[in-house]
N, C-alpha and C positions, 0 to 999 in steps of 0.2 A: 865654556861651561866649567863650572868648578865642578872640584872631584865629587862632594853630594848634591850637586843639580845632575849629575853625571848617573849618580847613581841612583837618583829618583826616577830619571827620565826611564832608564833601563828598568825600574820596577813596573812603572806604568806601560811599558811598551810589553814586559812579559803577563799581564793583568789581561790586557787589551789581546793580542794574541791567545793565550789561553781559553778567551770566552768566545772565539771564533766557532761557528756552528758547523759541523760537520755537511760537506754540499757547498758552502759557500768560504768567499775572499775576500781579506783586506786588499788593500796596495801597501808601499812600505811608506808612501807621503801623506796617505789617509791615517796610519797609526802615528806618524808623524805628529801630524797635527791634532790629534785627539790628544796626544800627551804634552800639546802645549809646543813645539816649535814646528810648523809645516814645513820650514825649509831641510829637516834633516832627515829626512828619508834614508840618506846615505849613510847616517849614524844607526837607523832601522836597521838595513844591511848587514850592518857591522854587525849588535847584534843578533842576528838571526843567525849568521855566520858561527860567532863563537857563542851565542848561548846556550841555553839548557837542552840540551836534544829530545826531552820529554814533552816538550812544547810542539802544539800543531804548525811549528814554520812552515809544511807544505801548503797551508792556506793562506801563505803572502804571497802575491805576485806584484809585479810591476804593473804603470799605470795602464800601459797598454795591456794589461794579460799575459804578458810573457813569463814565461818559469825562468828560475834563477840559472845560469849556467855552474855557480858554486854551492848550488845542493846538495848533499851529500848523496852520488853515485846518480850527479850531474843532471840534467833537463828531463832526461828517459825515467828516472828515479822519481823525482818531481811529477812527471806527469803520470805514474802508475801510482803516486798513493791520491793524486785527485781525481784520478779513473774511478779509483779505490772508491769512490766517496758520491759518483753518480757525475764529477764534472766532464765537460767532453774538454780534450784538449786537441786542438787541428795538427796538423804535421807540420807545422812551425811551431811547435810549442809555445800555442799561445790559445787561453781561453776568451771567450765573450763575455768580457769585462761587466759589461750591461746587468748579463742574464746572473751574473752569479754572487758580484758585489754587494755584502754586506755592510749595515749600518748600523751600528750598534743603537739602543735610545737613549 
């Protein structure tokens, strides 16, 4: 990826993030491929990790519903702002992917 597909893909993926509904979740290979490469989820990651902390990242999870373990102030932290928000998260820190996954139009 060149350094402006790099930093396109990162505009689109904070766009996409941002219009996430309060209640519900991406996964990070669902924004993936809405910004145009599915295989980089792990590039989702990345940003979500070092981007804008203003941004709803507690509404990315993993495919399976799992919360991130490098959230800031870790899985427990994660799952009390989507508590915060009406999601249930089980005691493996992990939601019903099903019930709460959003799609944007």
């Amino acid at each position: 990826m060149t350094e402006v597909s790099a930093q396109n893909f990162r505009e689109r993926v904070n766009v996409i993030v941002s219009s996430i509904p309060p209640g519900r979740v991406m996964t990070y290979g669902q924004i993936a491929g809405l910004c145009g490469n599915a295989r980089a989820a792990r590039i989702v990651g990345g940003i979500a990790h070092y981007g804008d902390p203003a941004l709803p990242w507690h509404r990315v999870v993993n495919k399976r519903g799992g919360l991130a373990s490098g959230y800031p102030g870790g899985r427990v932290a994660h799952k009390q702002h989507l508590e915060s928000e009406g999601i249930l998260v089980d005691v493996d820190f992990k939601i019903d992917i099903q019930r709460y996954l959003w799609q944007p139009e």
